[in-house]
Structures are given as structure tokens and as C-alpha cells.
C-alpha positions as CSV (number, residue, x, y, z in Angstrom):
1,X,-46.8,-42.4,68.0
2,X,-50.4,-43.1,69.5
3,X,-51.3,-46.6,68.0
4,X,-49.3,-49.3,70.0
5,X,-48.0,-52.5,68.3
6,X,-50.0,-55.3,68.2
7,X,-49.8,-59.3,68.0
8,X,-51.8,-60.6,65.1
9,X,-50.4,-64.4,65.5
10,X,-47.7,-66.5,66.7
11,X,-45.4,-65.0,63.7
12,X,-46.9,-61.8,62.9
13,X,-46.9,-58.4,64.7
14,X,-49.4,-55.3,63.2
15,X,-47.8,-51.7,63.7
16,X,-50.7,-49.6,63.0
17,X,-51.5,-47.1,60.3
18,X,-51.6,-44.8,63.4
19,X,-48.9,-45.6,64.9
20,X,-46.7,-42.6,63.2
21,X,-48.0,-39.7,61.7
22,X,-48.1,-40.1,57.6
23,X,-48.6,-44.0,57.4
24,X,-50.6,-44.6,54.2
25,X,-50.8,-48.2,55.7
26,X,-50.3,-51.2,58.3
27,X,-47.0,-52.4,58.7
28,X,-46.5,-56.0,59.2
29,X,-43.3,-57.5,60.9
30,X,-43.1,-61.6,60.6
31,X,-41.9,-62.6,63.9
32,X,-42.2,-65.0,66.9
33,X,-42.3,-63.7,70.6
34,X,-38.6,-64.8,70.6
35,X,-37.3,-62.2,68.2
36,X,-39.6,-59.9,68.6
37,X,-37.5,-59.4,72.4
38,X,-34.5,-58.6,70.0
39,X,-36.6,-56.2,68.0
40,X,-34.3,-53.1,67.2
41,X,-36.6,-49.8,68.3
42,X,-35.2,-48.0,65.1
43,X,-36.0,-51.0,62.5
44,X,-39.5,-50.7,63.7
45,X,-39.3,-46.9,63.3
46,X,-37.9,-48.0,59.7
47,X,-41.1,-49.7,58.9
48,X,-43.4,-47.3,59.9
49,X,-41.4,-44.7,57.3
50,X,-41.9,-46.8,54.6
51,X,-45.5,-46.8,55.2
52,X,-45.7,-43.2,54.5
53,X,-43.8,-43.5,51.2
54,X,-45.7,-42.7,48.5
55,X,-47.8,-44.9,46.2
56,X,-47.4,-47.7,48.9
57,X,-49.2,-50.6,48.1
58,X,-50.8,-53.3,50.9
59,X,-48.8,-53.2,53.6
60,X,-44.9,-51.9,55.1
61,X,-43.6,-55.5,55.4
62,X,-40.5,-57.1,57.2
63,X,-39.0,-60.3,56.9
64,X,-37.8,-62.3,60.8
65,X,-34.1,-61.2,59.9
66,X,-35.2,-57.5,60.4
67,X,-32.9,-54.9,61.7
68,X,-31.8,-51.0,61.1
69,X,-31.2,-50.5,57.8
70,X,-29.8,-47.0,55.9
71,X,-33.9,-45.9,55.1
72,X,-35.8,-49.1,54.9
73,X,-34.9,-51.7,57.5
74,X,-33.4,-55.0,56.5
75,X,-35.1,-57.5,55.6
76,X,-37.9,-54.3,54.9
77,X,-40.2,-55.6,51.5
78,X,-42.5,-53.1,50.1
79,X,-44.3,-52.6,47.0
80,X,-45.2,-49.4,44.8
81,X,-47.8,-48.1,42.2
82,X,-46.4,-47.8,38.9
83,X,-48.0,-44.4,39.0
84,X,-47.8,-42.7,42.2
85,X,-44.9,-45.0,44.1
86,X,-41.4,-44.3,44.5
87,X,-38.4,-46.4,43.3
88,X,-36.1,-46.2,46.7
89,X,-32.5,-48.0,46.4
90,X,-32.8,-48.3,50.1
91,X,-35.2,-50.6,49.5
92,X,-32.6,-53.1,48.0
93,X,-30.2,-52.7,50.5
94,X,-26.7,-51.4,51.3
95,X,-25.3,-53.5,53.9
96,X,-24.6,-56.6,51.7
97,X,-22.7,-55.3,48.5
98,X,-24.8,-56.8,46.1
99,X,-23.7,-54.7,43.4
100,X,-27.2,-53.1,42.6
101,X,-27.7,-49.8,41.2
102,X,-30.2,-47.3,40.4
103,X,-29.3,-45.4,37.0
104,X,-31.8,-42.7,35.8
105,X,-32.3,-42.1,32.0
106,X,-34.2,-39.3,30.4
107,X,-36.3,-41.8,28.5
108,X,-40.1,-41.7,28.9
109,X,-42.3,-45.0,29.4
110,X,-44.4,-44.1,26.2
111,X,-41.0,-44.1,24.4
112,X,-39.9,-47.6,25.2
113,X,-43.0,-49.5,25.7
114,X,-42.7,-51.3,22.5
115,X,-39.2,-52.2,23.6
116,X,-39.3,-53.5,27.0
117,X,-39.0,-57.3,26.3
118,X,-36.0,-57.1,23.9
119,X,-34.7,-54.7,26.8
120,X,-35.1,-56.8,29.6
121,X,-33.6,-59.7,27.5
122,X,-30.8,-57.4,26.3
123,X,-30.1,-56.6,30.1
124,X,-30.2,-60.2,31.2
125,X,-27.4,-61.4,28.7
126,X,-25.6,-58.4,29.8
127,X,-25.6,-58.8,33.4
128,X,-24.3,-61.5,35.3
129,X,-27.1,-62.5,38.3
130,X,-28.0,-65.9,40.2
131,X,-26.1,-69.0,40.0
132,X,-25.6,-71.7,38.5
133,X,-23.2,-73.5,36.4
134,X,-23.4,-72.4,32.8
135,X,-22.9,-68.9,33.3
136,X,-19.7,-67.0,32.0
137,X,-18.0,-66.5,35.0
138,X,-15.8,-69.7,36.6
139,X,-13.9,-69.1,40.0
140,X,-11.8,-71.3,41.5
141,X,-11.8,-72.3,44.9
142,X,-8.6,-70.0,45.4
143,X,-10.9,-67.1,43.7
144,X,-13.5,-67.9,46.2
145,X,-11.4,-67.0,49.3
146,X,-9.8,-64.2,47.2
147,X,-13.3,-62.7,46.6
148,X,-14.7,-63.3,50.2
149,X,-11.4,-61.3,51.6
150,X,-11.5,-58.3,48.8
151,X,-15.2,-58.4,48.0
152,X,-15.9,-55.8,45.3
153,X,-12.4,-55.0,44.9
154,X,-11.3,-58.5,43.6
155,X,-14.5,-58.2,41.3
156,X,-12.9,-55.3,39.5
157,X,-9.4,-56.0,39.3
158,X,-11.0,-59.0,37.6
159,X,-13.0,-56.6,35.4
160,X,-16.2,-56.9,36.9
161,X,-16.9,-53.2,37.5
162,X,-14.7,-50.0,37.3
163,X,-12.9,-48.8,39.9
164,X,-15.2,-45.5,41.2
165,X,-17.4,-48.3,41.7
166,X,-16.0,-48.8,44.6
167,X,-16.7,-44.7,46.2
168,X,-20.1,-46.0,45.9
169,X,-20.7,-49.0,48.0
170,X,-20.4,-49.7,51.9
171,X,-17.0,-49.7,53.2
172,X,-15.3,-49.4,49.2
173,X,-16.9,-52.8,48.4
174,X,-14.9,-54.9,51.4
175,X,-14.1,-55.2,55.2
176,X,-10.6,-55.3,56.2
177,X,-9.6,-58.4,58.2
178,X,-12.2,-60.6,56.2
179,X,-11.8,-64.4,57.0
180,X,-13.6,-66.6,55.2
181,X,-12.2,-69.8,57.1
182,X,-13.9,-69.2,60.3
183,X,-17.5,-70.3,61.0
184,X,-20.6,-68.7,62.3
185,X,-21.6,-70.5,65.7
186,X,-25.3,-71.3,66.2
């Protein structure tokens, strides 16, 4: 690593296309001089290797709630070419179970071009995402605390998802001791 790390502003810090071999580009990490004292050495590492992904386009970004991720740090943001980039499910992230997944199909963009819209339309019937209060799924406030003690596995015992769904995320979808009635202290 020759390039050191440098402060651009009062919430921006520039880790240089030099500063680790195979960086296509900048990386940019939004912080104050306050958190960037908490900066984890490997998170920063994490941002640089997303720089030399390829089809990388701008910059290697990372939001203030940035730490050591499985691949890209949390709170990493990148963006690809259509073309040359990568599609990396590191880049949604692991450590929060949200239930995304990459699936592969042997399908060719030329093939489905025409089709995308009713696709994408298709898809977002289909799939339950966001909030609000007209979608098809109610919980009760005793669901509620069920779900934030079981996580994933309360989702598909209520058949949200299939059971070797749950091989395939962080910790088989929830942490053990779980208690949603305490409260984070500022």
C-alpha cells in the first residue's frame, strides 16, 4: 500500500487508486474525524478490494456506519458496467438477513429484452418488499416479538420461505437469546 489516506472534507476521506495494487479507482469513505478514530483497518482494506472489481464505475464508496463486512464492507455502495461489472451478493450484505438472493438462469439478455417490464412487474407482485400497510402480509404485535426472537425461522414456519433456506443465511436465519424488549443505549 504506497498511497496514504487522505481528508478531502469534514465528512469525506479519499483512499487512493494507489493505495493497493489493482484499484481501478478512488475509494471514498463518508466520515467525520470522530468515526474515522473507530475506523476498522479491515473495512478500509474492504474498500480498496472493491475498487479493483471489475467494471467498477466512479468510485469504491462507504456509507458513516462502515465496518468489516464478508467481501465488501458494510455500509460498502458500488456500482458496475452492465458490460464488463460484476454482480457480487456481497455487495448486499450478509450480516442483516434480509432475505436477498442471487439466482442465476441460463437466459441471455437478447432473449428477454422485450420482456423485462412485464418481468419486473411480475417479480414485484410476487415478492413481498418495503412497508407499508396494504400489503398481503399482517403481523400482530405478538408476531412482531415472535419474528424478532426467530428471525427467518418464524418466516418459514409461516410459509415465507422453505426450510434449506435457512443453510443459507447467517447463523440459520436467527441469533439465539434474541430480546426484542431491551433497548439500544445512546
Amino acid at each position: 500500500m504506497s498511497e496514504q489516506i487522505k481528508r478531502l472534507d469534514k465528512y469525506r476521506i479519499l483512499i487512493p487508486k494507489g493505495y493497493a495494487e489493482g484499484m481501478y479507482v478512488d475509494g471514498i469513505i463518508y466520515v467525520d474525524e470522530n468515526l474515522q478514530r473507530h475506523l476498522e483497518p479491515d473495512a478500509i482494506k474492504q474498500v480498496a478490494n472493491v475498487a479493483t472489481l471489475p467494471g467498477i464505475v466512479g468510485k469504491s464508496i462507504a456509507m458513516p456506519d462502515i465496518h468489516t463486512g464478508y467481501g465488501f464492507s458494510i455500509g460498502g455502495v458500488a456500482a458496475f458496467d452492465l458490460e464488463t461489472g460484476v454482480i457480487s451478493p456481497g455487495g448486499v450484505g450478509y450480516d442483516i438477513n434480509c432475505g436477498v438472493k442471487l439466482l442465476r438462469s441460463n437466459l441471455h439478455k437478447d432473449e428477454i429484452k422485450d420482456y423485462i417490464k412485464r418481468i419486473v412487474d411480475k417479480l414485484y407482485l410476487e415478492v413481498p418488499s418495503g412497508l407499508g400497510s396494504k400489503g398481503k402480509l399482517r403481523l400482530s404485535k405478538d408476531d412482531e416479538v415472535k419474528l424478532l426472537k426467530k428471525g427467518a425461522v418464524f418466516a418459514v414456519k409461516r410459509g415465507f420461505g422453505e426450510k434449506y433456506d435457512l443453510q443459507h443465511i447467517e447463523s440459520n436465519g436467527y441469533l439465539e437469546g434474541a430480546d426484542p424488549s431491551l433497548k439500544m443505549d445512546n
